[in-house]
C-alpha positions as CSV (number, residue, x, y, z in Angstrom):
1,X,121.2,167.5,120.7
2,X,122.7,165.4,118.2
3,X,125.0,162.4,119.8
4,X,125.4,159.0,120.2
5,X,125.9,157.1,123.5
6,X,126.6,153.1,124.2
7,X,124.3,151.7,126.6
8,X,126.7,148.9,128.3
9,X,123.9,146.1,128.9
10,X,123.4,143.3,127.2
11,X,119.5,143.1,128.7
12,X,117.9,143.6,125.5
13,X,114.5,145.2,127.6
14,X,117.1,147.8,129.3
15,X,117.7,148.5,126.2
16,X,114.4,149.4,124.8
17,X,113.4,151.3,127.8
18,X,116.6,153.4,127.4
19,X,115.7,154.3,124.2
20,X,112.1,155.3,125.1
21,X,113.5,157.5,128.1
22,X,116.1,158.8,126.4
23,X,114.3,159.8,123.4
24,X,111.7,162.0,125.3
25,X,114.7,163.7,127.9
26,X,117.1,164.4,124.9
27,X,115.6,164.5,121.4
28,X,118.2,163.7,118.6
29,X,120.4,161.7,121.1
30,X,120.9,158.0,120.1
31,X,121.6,154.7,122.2
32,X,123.3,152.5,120.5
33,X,123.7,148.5,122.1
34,X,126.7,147.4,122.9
35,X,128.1,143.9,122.1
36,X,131.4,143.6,124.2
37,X,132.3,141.7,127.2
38,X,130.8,141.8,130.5
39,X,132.8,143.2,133.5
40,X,132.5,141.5,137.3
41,X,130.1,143.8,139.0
42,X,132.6,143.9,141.8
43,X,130.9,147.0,143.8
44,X,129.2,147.4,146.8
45,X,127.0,149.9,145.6
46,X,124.8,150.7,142.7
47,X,127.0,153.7,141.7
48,X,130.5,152.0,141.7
49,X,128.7,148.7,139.8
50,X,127.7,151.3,137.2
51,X,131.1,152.8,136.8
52,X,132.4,149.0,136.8
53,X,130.2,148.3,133.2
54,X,130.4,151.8,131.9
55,X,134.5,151.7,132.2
56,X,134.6,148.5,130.6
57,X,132.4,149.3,127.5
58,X,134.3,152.6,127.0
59,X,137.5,150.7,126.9
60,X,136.2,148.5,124.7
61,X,134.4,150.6,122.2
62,X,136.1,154.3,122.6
63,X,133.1,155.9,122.7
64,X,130.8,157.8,125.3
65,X,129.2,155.4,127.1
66,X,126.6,155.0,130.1
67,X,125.6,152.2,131.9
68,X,123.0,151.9,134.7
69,X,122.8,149.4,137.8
70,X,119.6,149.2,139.4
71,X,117.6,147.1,141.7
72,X,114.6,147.0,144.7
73,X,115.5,147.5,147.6
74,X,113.3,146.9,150.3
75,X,113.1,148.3,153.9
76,X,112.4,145.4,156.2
77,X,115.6,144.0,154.6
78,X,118.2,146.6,155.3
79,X,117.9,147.3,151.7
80,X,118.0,144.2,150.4
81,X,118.0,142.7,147.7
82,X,119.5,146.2,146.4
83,X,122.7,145.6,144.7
84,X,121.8,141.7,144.5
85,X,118.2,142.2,142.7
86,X,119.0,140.6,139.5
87,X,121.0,137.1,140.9
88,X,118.5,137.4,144.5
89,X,117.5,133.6,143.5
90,X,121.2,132.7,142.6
91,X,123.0,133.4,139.3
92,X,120.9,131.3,137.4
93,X,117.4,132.5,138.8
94,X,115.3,134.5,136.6
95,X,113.2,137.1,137.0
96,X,109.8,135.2,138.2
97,X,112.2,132.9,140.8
98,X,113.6,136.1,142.2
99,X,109.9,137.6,142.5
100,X,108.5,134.4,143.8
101,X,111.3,134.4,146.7
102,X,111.4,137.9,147.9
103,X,107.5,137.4,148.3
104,X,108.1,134.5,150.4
105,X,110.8,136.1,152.6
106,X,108.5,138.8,153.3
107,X,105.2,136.9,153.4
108,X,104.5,138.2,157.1
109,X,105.5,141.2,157.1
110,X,102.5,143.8,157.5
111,X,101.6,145.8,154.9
112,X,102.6,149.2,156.8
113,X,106.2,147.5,156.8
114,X,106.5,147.0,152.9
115,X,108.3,150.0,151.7
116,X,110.6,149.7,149.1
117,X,111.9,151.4,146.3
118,X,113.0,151.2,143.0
119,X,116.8,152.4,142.7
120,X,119.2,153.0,139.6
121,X,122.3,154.4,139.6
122,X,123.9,155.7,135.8
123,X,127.3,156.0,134.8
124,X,128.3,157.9,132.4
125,X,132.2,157.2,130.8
126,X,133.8,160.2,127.9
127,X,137.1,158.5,127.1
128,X,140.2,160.9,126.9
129,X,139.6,162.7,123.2
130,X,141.6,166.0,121.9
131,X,143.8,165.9,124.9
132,X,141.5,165.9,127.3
133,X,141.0,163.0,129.9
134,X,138.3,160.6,130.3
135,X,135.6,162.1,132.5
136,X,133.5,160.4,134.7
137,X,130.0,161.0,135.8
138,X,127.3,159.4,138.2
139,X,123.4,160.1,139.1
140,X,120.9,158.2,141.2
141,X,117.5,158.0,140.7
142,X,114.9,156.5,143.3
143,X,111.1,155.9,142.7
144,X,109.5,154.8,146.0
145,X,107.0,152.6,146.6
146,X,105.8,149.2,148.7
147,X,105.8,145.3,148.1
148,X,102.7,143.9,146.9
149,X,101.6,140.8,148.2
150,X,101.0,139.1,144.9
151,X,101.7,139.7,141.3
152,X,99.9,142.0,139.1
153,X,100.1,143.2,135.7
154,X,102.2,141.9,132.6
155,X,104.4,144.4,131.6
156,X,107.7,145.5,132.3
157,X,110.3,142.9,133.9
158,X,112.0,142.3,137.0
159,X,109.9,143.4,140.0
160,X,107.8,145.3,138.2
161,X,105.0,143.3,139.0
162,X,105.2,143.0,142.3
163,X,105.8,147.0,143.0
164,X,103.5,149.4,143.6
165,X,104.8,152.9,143.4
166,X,103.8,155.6,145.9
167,X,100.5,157.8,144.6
168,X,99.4,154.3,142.4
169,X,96.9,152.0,142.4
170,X,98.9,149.6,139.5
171,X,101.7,148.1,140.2
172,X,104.8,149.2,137.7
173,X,104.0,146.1,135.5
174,X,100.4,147.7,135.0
175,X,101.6,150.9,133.8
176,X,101.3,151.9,130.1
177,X,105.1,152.0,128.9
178,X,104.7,156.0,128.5
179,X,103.7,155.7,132.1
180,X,106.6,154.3,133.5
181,X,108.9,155.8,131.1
182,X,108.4,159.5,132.8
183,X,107.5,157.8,136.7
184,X,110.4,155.3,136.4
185,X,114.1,155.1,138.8
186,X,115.4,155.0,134.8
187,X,113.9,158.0,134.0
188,X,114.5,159.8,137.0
189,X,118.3,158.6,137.2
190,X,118.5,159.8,133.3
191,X,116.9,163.3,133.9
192,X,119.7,163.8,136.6
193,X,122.2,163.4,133.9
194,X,120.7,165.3,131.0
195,X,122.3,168.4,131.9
196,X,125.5,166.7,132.4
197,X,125.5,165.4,128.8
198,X,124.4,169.1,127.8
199,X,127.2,170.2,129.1
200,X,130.1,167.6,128.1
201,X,128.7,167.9,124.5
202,X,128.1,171.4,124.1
203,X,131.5,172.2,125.1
């Protein structure tokens, strides 16, 4: 399959990770970066956040486009920090802030009580072309999982090192990258849509 899709993220490791993934689902396909503005995540769930950025880039560029929203959500939370993952320290918290303080907030929580999982959520936006309308597309992928207590590993980003995936002795951030590309919520989100994209491209 030959075609070219806008991933609309600005998170340059997102990015790279798509690529990967992408690459091994759908050979031939390309992700191209997109440099356009940022929409207000307005949703209240990881699908209608992903439909939020995907609209806006495909307004912006008028090409197919796909964006993903994704997050941990943990059980002893209610799902939290879910939708919130990213800005879970506040807007300006990074990555190691937002690890540091969901370890804290969970500190005494048992280890049988520290499920979570990964989740991700991918829109994909056609804008209207040849008379047809703009269609609209959405998958979900989920990689389960639990809490660690500390940090481990060095790769990946976000939670990665504090999640241990279900069947795993590493946590994500101690997997090879070819590891988490075929174990990850990405992956598993863009599998989901491979057929769609067959389909919308083949026709």
């Amino acid at each position: 399959m030959s075609t070219s899709l806008i991933l609309a993220s600005h998170n340059a490791h997102k990015l790279d990770e798509f690529r990967r993934i992408v690459s091994q689902a759908l050979p031939g396909a390309i992700v191209e970066s997109y440099d356009g503005p940022e929409p207000i995540e307005s949703g209240v769930t990881f699908e209608e956040n992903a439909l939020i950025k995907a609209r806006a880039a495909a307004r912006h560029d008028g090409r197919p486009t796909f964006a993903d929203d994704s997050g941990i959500a943990v059980e002893v939370l209610g799902g939290s920090p879910g939708i919130f993952s990213a800005r879970w320290g506040g807007a300006q918290a990074g990555d190691a802030f937002n690890r540091r303080l969901l370890l804290q907030q969970i500190a005494d929580v048992p280890d049988g009580h520290r499920a979570a999982e990964f989740v991700c959520a991918i829109a994909l936006v056609i804008p209207p072309e040849g008379g047809r309308p703009a269609r609209e597309h959405t998958v979900v992928g989920r990689w389960p999982g639990t809490v660690l207590r500390e940090e481990r590993g060095d790769g990946g980003f976000g939670y990665d090192p504090i999640f241990l995936p279900v069947g795993e002795r590493r946590s994500s951030a101690e997997l090879s990258a070819d590891e988490k590309d075929s174990l990850s919520h990405r992956a598993r989100a863009f599998r989901a849509l491979v057929p769609i994209l067959c389909d919308e491209f083949a026709s």
